[in-house]
GULOBA-112771 format. One line per 5 residues: their letters; for each residue x, z, y of N, C-alpha, C. Coordinates in nm, 2 decimals, padded with zeros to 4 digits. Each point is the difference from the previous one (the first is absolute). Example, Ala and Ser with C-alpha at 12.3 -4.5 7.8 and 13.67 -1.06 7.14 Angstrom:
<nodes>
AS = 01.32 00.78 -00.57 -00.09 00.00 00.12 00.09 00.00 00.12 ~ -00.04 -00.07 00.11 00.09 00.00 00.11 -00.08 00.08 00.11
</nodes>
This chain:
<nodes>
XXXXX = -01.93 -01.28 09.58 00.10 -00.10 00.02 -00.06 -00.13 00.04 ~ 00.09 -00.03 00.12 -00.09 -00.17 00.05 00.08 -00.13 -00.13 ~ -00.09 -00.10 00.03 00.07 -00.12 00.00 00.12 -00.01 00.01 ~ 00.01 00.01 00.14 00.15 -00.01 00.06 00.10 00.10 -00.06 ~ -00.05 00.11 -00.05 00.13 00.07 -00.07 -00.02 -00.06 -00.12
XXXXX = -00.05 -00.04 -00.08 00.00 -00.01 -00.15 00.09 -00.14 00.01 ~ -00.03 -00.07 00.05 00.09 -00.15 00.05 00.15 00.02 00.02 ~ 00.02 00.13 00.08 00.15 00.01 00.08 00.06 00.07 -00.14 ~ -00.09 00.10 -00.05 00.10 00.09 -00.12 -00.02 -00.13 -00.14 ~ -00.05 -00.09 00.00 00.03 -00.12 -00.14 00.14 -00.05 00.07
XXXXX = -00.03 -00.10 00.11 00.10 -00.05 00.04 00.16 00.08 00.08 ~ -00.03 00.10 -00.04 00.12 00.05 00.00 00.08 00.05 -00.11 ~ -00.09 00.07 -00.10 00.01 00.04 -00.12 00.10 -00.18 -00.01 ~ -00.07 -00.12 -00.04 00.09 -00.07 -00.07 00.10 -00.09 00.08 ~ 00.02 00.00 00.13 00.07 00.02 00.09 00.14 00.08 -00.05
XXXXX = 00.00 00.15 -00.03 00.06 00.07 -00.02 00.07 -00.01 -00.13 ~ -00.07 -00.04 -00.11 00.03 -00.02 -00.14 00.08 -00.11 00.04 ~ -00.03 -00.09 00.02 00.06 -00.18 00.05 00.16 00.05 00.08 ~ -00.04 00.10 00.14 00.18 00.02 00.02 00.06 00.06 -00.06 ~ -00.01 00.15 -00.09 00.08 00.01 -00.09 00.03 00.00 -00.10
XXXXX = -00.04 -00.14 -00.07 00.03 -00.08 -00.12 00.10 -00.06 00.07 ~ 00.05 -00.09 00.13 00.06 -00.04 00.04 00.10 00.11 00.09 ~ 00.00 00.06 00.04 00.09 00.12 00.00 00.08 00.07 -00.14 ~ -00.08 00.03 -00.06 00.05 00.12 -00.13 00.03 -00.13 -00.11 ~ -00.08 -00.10 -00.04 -00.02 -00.12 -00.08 00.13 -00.09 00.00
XXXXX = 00.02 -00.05 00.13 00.05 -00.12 -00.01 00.13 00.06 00.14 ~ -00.01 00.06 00.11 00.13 00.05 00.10 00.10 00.11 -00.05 ~ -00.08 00.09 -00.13 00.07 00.10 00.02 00.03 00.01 -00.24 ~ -00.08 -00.08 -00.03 -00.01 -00.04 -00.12 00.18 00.03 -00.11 ~ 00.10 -00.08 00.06 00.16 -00.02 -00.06 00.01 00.13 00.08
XXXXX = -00.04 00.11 00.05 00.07 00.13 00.01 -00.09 00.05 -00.07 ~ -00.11 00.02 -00.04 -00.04 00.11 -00.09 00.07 -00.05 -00.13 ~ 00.02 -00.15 -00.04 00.01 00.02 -00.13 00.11 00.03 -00.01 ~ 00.14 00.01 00.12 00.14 00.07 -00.06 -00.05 00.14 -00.03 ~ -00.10 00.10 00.08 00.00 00.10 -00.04 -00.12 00.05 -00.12
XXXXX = 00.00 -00.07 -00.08 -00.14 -00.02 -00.09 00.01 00.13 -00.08 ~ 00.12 00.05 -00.03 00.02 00.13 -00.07 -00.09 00.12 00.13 ~ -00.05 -00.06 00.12 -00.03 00.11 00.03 -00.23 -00.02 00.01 ~ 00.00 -00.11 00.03 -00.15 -00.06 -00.02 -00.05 -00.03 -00.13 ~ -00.12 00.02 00.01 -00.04 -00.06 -00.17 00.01 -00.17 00.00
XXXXX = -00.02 -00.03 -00.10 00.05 -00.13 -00.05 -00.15 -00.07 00.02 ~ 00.02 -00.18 -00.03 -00.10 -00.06 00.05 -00.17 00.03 -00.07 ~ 00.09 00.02 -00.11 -00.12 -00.01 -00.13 -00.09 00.16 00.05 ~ 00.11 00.12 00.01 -00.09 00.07 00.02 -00.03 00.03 00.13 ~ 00.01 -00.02 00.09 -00.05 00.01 00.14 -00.14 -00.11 00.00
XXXXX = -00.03 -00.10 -00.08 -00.11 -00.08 -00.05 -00.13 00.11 00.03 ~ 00.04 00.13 -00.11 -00.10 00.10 -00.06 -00.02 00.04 00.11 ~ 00.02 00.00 00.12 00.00 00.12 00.13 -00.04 -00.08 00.09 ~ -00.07 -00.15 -00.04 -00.06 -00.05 00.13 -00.12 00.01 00.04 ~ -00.09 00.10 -00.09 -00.10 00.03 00.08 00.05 00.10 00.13
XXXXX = 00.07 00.07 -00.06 00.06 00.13 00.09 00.05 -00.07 00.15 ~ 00.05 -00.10 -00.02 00.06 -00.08 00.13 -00.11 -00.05 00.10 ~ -00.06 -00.08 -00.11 -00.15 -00.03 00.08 -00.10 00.05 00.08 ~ -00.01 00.13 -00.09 -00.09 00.12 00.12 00.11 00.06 00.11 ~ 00.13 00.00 -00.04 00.06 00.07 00.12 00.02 -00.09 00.12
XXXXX = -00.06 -00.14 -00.03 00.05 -00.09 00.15 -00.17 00.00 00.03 ~ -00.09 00.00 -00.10 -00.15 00.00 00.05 -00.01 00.18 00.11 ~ 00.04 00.08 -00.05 00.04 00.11 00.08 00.03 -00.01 00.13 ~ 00.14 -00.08 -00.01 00.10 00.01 00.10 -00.09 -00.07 00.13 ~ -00.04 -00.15 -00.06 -00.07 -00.09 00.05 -00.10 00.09 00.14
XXXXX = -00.13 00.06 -00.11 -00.08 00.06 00.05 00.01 00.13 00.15 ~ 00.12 00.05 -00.01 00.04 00.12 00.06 00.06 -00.06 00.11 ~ 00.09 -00.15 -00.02 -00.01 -00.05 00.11 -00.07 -00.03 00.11 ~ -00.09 -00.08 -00.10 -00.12 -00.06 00.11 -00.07 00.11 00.07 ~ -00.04 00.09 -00.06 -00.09 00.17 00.04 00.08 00.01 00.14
XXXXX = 00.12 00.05 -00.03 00.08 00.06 00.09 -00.01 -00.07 00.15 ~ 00.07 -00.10 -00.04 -00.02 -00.16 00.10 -00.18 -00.02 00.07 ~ -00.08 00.01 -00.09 -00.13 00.01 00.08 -00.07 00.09 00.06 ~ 00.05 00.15 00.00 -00.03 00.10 00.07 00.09 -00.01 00.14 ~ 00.11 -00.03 00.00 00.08 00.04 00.08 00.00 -00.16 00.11
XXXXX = -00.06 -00.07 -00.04 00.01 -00.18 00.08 -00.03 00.06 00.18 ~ 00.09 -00.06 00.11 -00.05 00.01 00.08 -00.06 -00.13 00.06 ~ 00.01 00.03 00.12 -00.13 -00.13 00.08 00.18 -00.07 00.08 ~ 00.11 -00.05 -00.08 00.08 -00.06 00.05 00.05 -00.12 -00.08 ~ 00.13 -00.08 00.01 00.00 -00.10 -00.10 00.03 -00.02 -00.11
XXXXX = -00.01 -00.03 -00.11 -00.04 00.04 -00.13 00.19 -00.07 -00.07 ~ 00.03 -00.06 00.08 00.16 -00.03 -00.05 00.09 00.13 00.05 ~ 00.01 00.03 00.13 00.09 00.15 00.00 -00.06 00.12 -00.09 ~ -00.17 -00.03 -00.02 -00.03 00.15 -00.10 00.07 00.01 -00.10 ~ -00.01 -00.16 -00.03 00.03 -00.05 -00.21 00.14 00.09 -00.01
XXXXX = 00.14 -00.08 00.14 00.10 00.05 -00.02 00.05 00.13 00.00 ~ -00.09 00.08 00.06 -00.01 00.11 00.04 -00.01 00.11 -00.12 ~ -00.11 -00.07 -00.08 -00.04 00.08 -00.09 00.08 -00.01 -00.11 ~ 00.02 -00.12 -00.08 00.11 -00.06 -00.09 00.10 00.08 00.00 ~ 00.07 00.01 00.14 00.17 00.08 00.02 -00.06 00.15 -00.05
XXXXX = -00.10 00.03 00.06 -00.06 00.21 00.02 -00.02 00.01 -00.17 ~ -00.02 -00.10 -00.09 -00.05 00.00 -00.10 00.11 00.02 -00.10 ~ 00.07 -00.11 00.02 00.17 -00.04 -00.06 00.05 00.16 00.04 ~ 00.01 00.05 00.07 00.05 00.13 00.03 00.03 00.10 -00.04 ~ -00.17 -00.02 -00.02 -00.07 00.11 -00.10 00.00 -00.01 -00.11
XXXXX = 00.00 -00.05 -00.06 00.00 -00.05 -00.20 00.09 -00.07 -00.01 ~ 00.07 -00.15 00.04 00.13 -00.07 -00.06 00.12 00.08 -00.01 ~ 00.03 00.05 00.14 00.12 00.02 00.01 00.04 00.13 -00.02 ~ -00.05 00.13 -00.01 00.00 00.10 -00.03 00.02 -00.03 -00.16 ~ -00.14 -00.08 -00.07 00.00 00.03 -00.09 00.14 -00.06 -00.12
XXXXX = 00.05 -00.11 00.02 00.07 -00.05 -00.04 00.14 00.09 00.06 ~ 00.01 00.08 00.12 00.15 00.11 -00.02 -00.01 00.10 -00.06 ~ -00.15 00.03 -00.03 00.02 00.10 -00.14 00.01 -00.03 -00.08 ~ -00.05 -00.12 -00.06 00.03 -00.09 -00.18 00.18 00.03 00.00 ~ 00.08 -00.07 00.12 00.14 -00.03 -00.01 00.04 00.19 -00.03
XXXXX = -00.08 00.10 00.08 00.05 00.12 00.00 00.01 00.06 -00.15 ~ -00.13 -00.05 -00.09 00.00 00.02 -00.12 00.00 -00.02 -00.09 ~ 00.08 -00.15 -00.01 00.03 -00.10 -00.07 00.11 -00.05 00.02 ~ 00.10 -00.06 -00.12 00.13 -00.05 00.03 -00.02 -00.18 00.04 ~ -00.06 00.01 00.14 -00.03 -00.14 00.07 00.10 -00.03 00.05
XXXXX = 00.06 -00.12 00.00 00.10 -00.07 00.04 -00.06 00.01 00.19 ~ 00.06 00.04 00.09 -00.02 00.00 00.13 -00.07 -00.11 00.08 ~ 00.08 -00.15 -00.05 -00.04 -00.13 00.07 -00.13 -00.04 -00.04 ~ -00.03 00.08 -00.16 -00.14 -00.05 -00.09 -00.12 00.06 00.09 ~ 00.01 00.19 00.03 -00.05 00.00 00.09 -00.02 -00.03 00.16
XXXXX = 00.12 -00.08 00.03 -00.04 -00.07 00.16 -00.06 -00.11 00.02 ~ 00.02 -00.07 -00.16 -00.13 -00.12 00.01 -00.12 00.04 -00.02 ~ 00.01 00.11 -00.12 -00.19 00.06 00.05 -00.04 00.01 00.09 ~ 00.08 00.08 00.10 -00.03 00.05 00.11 -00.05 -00.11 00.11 ~ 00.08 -00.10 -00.02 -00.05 -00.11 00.07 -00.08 -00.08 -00.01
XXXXX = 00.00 -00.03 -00.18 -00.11 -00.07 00.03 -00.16 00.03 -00.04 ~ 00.05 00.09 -00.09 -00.15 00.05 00.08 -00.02 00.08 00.11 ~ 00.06 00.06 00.09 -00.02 00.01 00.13 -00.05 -00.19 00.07 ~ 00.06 -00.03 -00.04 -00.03 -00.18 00.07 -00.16 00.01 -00.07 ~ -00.02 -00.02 -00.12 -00.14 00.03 -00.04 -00.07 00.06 00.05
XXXXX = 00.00 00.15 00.05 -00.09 00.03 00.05 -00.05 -00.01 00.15 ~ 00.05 -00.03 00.06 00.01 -00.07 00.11 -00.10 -00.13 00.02 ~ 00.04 -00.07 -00.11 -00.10 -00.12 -00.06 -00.14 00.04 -00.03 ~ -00.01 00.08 -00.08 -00.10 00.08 00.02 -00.05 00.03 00.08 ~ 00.00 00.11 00.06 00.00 00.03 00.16 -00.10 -00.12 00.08
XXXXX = 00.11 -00.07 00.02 -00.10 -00.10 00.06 -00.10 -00.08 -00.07 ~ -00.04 -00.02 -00.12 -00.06 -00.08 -00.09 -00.12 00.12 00.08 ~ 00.02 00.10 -00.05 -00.16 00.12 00.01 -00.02 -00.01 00.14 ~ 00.09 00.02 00.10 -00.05 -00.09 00.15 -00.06 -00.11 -00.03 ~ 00.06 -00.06 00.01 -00.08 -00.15 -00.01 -00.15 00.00 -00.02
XXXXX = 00.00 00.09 -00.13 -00.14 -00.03 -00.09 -00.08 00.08 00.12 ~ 00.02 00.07 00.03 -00.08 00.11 00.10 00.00 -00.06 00.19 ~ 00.05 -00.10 -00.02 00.03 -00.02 00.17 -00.14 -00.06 00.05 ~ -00.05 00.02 00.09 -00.12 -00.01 00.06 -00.04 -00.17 00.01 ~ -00.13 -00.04 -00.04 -00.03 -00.12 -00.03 00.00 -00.05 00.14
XXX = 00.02 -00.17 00.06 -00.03 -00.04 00.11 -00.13 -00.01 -00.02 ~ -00.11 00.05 00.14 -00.13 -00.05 00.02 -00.04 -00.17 -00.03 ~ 00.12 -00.09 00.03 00.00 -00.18 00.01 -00.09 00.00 -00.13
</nodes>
């Protein structure tokens, strides 16, 4: 593993933690707690934050991997969006219409998931461009 990946997978890792504390935390916050009979409560979801932790250090990492094998020799803002939306695709939005499929989710609760973290990953997306976009010689 270079430099350069160990840099892109920190700063995305808390990148990632940082948007969905503000996604799940604070945008989407007053809808979990109407449905709190169905999530665990604050005190004990506490106990499960290592569990959260490695799954965005995970998530983090699999991005950057992915995103650095596949980088082409073009501009690193259509890749970001490119990859973000291919990404969102693949994990947000699937995954959040089976939560609603198997879970008594209010419909609108899932179309803000779907959004915003679809909007997140996106963000994403381009953040791991960015990090990877070819230095100027100057």
């Amino acid at each position: 593993m270079s430099k350069k990946f160990i840099v892109a997978w920190v700063i995305t890792f808390v990148a990632w933690m940082f948007g969905s504390f503000v996604v799940h935390g604070l945008l989407l916050g007053a809808d979990y707690a109407r449905l709190s009979n169905l999530y665990r409560g604050e005190v004990d979801s506490q106990s499960y934050l290592p569990v959260m932790l490695l799954a965005h250090v995970l998530m983090a990492g699999a991005l950057v991997a992915i995103y650095a094998r596949g980088i082409e020799a073009k501009p690193w803002l259509g890749q970001g969006l490119r990859y973000g939306v291919t990404v969102a695709l693949l994990t947000v939005v699937p995954g959040y219409m089976i939560y609603y499929a198997v879970q008594p989710l209010p419909g609108s609760l899932v179309i803000k998931q779907i959004v915003f973290d679809g909007c997140l990953l996106v963000l994403l997306g381009l953040l791991v461009a960015f990090l990877h976009r070819p230095r100027s010689s100057s």
